[in-house]
Structure formats: structure tokens, C-alpha cells
PLY file of the C-alpha trace (Angstrom):
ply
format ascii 1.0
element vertex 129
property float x
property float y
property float z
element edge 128
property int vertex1
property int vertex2
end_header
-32.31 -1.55 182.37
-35.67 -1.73 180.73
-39.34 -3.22 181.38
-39.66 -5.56 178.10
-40.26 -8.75 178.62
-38.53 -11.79 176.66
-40.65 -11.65 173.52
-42.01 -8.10 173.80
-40.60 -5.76 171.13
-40.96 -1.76 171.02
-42.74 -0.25 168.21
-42.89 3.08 168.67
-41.95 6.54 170.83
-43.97 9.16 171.56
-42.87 12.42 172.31
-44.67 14.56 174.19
-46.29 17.90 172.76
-44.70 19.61 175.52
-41.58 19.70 172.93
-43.66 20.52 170.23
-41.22 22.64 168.11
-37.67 22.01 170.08
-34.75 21.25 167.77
-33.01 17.92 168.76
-29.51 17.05 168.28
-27.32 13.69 168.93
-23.53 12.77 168.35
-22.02 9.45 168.94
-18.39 9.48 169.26
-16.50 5.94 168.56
-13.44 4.62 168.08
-13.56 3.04 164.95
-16.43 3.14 162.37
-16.52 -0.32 162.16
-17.95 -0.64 165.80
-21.62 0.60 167.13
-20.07 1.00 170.99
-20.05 4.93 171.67
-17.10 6.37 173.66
-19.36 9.10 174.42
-22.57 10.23 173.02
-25.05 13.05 173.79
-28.77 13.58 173.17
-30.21 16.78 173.39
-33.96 18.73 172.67
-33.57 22.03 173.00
-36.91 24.31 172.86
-36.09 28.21 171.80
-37.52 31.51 173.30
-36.96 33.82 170.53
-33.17 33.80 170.78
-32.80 32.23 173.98
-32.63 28.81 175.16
-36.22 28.36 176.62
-36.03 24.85 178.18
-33.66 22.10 177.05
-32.73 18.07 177.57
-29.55 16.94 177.52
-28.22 13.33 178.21
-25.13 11.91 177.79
-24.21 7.95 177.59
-21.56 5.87 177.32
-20.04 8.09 180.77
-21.62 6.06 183.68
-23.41 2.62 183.43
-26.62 3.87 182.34
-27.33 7.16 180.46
-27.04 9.78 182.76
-29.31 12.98 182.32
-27.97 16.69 182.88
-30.67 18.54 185.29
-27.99 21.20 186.51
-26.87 21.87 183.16
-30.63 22.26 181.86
-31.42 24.86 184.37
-28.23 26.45 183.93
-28.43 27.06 180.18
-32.74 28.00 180.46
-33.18 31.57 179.44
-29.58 32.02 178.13
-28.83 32.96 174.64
-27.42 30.02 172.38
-23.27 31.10 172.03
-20.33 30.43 172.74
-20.02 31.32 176.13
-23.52 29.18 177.36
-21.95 26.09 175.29
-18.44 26.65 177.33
-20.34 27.04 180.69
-22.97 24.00 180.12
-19.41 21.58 178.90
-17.64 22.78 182.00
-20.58 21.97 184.32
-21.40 18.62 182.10
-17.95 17.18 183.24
-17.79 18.82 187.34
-17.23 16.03 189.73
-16.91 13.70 187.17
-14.79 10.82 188.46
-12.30 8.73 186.40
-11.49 5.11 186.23
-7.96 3.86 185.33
-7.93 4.56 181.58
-10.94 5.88 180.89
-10.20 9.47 181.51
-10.44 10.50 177.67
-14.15 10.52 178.33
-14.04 13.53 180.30
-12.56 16.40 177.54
-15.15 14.22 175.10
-18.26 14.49 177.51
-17.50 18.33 177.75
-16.89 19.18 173.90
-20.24 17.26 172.69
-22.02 18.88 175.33
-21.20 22.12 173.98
-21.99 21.01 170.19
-25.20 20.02 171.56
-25.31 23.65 173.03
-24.00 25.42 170.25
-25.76 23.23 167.85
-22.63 22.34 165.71
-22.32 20.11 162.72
-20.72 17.33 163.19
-24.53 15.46 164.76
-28.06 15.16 163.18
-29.46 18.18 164.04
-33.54 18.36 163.27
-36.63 20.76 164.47
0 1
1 2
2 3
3 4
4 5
5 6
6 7
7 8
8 9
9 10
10 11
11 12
12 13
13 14
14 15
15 16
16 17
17 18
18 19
19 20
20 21
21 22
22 23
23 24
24 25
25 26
26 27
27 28
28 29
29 30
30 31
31 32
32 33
33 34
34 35
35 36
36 37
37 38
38 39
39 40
40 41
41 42
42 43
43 44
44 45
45 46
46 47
47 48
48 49
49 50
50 51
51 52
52 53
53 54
54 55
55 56
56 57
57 58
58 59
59 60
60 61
61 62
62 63
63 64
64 65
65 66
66 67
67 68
68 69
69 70
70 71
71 72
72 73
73 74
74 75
75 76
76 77
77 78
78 79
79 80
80 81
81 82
82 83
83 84
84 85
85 86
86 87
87 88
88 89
89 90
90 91
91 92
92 93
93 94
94 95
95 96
96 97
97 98
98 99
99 100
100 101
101 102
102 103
103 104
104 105
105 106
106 107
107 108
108 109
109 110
110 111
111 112
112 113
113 114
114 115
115 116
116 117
117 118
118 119
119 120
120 121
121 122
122 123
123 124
124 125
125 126
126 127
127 128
């Protein structure tokens, strides 16, 4: 799941300039504070165009084995204004074709609601430009 090596450690991230001014968001949902293990989380960098969503990243975790990035929903919400009704229509397509296991289908109605806070930009994450 990574390229470390036993005894490499990583020191830093660099993003690249490319999102030089996007706002980023992220929201970790869990069962009990007492545990780090997400239910569901999302990760988003939006970049604005005036009021408009110019380009945006979204990825979700804790939904398939690895975290699983949102391509359709990134076009979809590029050039739309930053509402209600893009946040409703990114959740919806966040969570089409998604595919339950035997008692895991919580995740779905969690997947689509932080995918529209990540949208909307609601409180509830860290939210920084």
C-alpha cells in the first residue's frame, strides 16, 4: 500500500502549486472517540473560480480497501456554483454503484452526507485555504 521500506520514515508532503490557493477540507467519522479507525472519511481540495467550483479533489476512505478517489464527481461539480443542489448531486453520484457487504451498509448514507459537507464546505471538518 506504500513504497517505504522497513526503516524509511516520511518527512514531509509537498503539494503542488497547481493548488496554490484551493481550500481543503477533511472529516473522519468514527464510532467512538476513543478509537482512530474511520467509518468513513473524506478529503477534499477544492480550487474556486470566482463563485464557482473551478477544479476540485475529493477522496473518500474507509469505503473500499484502499482510499478510493472521486474522478466522476470532480468533473461533475467543475464549473458549478458551491450550494446546495451541487453538494446533493456530487453525494448522490459519490455513493452510485456502490456495493454493500453484509453489515456494512451504514457506510453508504455516511459516504454521501460527507461528500456533500466537503461540497458545501460545512462545519463539522477542518476546513483551511
Amino acid at each position: 500500500m506504500n513504497v517505504l521500506q522497513p526503516n524509511e520514515l516520511l518527512t514531509s508532503i509537498r503539494i503542488p502549486a497547481t493548488m496554490a490557493g484551493a481550500q481543503f477540507y477533511f472529516e473522519k467519522v468514527r464510532d467512538r472517540q476513543v478509537w482512530d479507525f474511520p467509518l468513513v472519511n473524506v478529503a477534499s481540495a477544492i480550487k474556486p473560480d470566482g463563485g464557482n467550483i473551478g477544479s476540485a479533489r475529493i477522496v473518500v476512505g474507509a469505503v473500499s480497501c484502499v482510499p478510493r478517489r472521486l474522478k466522476d464527481v470532480e468533473a461533475a461539480v467543475a464549473g458549478k456554483p458551491r450550494n446546495e443542489d451541487t453538494a446533493k448531486m456530487a453525494g448522490e453520484m459519490a455513493v452510485q454503484g456502490a456495493q454493500t457487504l453484509r453489515y456494512n451498509g451504514y457506510k453508504v448514507p455516511l459516504m454521501r452526507n460527507l461528500v456533500k459537507r466537503a461540497i458545501r464546505g460545512s462545519e463539522g471538518g477542518s476546513w483551511t485555504s
